[in-house]
ZAFI-459970 format. One line per 4 residues: number of its first residue (from 1); their letters; for each residue z, y, x of C-alpha. Coordinates in nm, 2 decimals. Layout:
NUM> a> Z Y X ~ ...
# end
This chain:
1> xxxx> -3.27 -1.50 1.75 ~ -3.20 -1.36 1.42 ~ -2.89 -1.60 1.37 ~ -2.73 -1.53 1.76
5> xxxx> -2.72 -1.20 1.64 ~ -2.52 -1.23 1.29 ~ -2.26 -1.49 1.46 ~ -2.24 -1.22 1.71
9> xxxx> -2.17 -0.96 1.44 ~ -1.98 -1.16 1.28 ~ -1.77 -1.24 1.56 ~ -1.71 -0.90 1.69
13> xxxx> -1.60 -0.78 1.30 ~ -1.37 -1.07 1.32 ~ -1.19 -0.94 1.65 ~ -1.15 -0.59 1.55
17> xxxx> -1.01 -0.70 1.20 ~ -0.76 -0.97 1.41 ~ -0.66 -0.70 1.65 ~ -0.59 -0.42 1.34
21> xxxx> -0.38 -0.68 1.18 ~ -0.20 -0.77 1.49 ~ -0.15 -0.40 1.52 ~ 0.00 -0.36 1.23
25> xxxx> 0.20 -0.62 1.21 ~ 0.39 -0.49 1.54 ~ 0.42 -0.14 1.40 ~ 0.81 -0.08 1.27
29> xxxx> 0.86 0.03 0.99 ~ 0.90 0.43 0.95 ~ 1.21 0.49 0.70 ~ 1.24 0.89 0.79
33> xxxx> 1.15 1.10 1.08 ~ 1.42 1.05 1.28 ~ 1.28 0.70 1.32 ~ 0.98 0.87 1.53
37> xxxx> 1.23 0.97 1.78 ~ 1.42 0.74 2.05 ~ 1.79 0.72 1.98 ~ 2.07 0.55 2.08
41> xxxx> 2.32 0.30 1.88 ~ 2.56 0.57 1.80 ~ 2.30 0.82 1.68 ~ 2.12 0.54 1.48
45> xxxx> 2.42 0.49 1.33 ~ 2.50 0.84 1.19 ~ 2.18 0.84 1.09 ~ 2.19 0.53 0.85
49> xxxx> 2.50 0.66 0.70 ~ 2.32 1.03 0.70 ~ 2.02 0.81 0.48 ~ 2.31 0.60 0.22
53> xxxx> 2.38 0.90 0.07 ~ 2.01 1.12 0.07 ~ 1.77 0.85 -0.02 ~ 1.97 0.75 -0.33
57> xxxx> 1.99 1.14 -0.44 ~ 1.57 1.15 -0.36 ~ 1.51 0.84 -0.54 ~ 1.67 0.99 -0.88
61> xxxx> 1.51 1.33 -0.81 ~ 1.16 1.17 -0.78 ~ 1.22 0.94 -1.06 ~ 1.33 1.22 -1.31
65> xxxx> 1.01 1.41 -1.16 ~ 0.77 1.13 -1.28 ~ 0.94 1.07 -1.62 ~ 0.86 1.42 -1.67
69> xxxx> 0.53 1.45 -1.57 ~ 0.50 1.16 -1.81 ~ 0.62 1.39 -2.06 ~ 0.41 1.68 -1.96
73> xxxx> 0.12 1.44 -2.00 ~ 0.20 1.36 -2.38 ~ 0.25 1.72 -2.43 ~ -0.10 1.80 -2.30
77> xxxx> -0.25 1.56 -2.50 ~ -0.07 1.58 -2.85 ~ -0.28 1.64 -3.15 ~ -0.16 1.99 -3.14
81> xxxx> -0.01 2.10 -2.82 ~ 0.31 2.34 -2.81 ~ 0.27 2.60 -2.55 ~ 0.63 2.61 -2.55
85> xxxx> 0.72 2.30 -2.49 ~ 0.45 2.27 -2.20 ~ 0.60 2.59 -2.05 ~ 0.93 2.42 -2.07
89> xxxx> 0.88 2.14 -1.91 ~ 0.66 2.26 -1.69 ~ 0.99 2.48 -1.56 ~ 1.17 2.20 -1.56
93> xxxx> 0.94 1.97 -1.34 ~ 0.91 2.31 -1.09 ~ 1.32 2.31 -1.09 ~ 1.34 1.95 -0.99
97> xxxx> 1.03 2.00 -0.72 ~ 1.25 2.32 -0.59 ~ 1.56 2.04 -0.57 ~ 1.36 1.81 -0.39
101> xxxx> 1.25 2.03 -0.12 ~ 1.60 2.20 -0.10 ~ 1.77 1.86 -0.06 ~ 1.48 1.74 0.22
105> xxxx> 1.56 2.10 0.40 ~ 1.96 2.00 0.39 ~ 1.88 1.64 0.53 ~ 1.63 1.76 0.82
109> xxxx> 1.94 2.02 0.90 ~ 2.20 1.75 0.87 ~ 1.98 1.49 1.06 ~ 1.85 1.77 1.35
113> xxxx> 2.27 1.84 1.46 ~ 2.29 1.50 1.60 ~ 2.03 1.56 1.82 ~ 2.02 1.64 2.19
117> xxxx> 1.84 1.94 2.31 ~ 1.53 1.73 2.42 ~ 1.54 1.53 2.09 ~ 1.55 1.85 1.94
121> xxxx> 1.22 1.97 2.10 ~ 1.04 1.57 1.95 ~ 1.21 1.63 1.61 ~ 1.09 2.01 1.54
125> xxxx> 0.74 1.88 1.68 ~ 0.72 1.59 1.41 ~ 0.85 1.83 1.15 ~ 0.56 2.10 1.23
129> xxxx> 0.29 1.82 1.19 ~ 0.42 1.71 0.84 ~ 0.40 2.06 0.78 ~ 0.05 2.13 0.95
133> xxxx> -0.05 1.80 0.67 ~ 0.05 1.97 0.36 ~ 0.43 1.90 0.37 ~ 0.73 1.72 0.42
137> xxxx> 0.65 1.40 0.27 ~ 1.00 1.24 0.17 ~ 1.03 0.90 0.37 ~ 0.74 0.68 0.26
141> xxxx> 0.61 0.93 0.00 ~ 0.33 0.98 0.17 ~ 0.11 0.72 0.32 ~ 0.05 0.93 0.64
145> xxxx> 0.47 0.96 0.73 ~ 0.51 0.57 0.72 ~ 0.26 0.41 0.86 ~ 0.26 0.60 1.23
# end
């Protein structure tokens, strides 16, 4: 009796871990938000050539960010930490966080005029739940944005 019952466990683990990787493997892949939203060829379009120009521009942003919070991190942990330098660098990584959000704001108003009134309605409603999550996390930053 003992054994029916592990092969039955056993079985019904293995189904629900075959239909979660089925699952995911038929999810498409979620490159910004406008992907949450049906659109047609001409808007998918504008939208790729919207993307060659601001995921570049986010990818040096982000990469500058982690150099210097790499940076910051040696500073915090020197023999004898300067203040000054901290504070400065600290400004620094808050001027490049300040870009980031500035150029994310810039592409959701860029991205949002190509958008029909309905679309419109789907769009502000994806926005308001990155938001009601913490933030805008920028394409794939955050696990949460790409995997819907």
């Amino acid at each position: 009796m003992k054994d029916i019952l592990l092969i039955l466990l056993a079985t019904i683990v293995l189904i629900q871990l075959a239909v979660r990787l089925y699952a995911r493997m038929r999810q498409k892949t979620i490159r910004g938000y406008l992907d949450l939203i049906d659109l047609d060829n001409e808007q998918k379009r504008q939208v790729e050539d919207i993307r060659r120009d601001f995921l570049p521009k986010v990818a040096r942003i982000k990469q500058s960010l982690r150099d210097n919070r790499l940076r910051l991190n040696d500073l915090l942990f020197a023999e004898t930490p300067d203040k000054k330098l901290i504070a400065e660098k600290s400004n620094e990584i808050s001027a490049l966080q300040a870009k980031l959000e500035q150029e994310v704001i810039d592409h959701i108003l860029q991205e949002k005029e190509l958008l029909s009134p309905e679309q419109k309605k789907e769009f502000y409603q994806v926005i308001q739940a990155e938001f009601e999550l913490g933030g805008l996390g920028v394409h794939g930053e955050r696990g949460g944005t790409t995997s819907r």
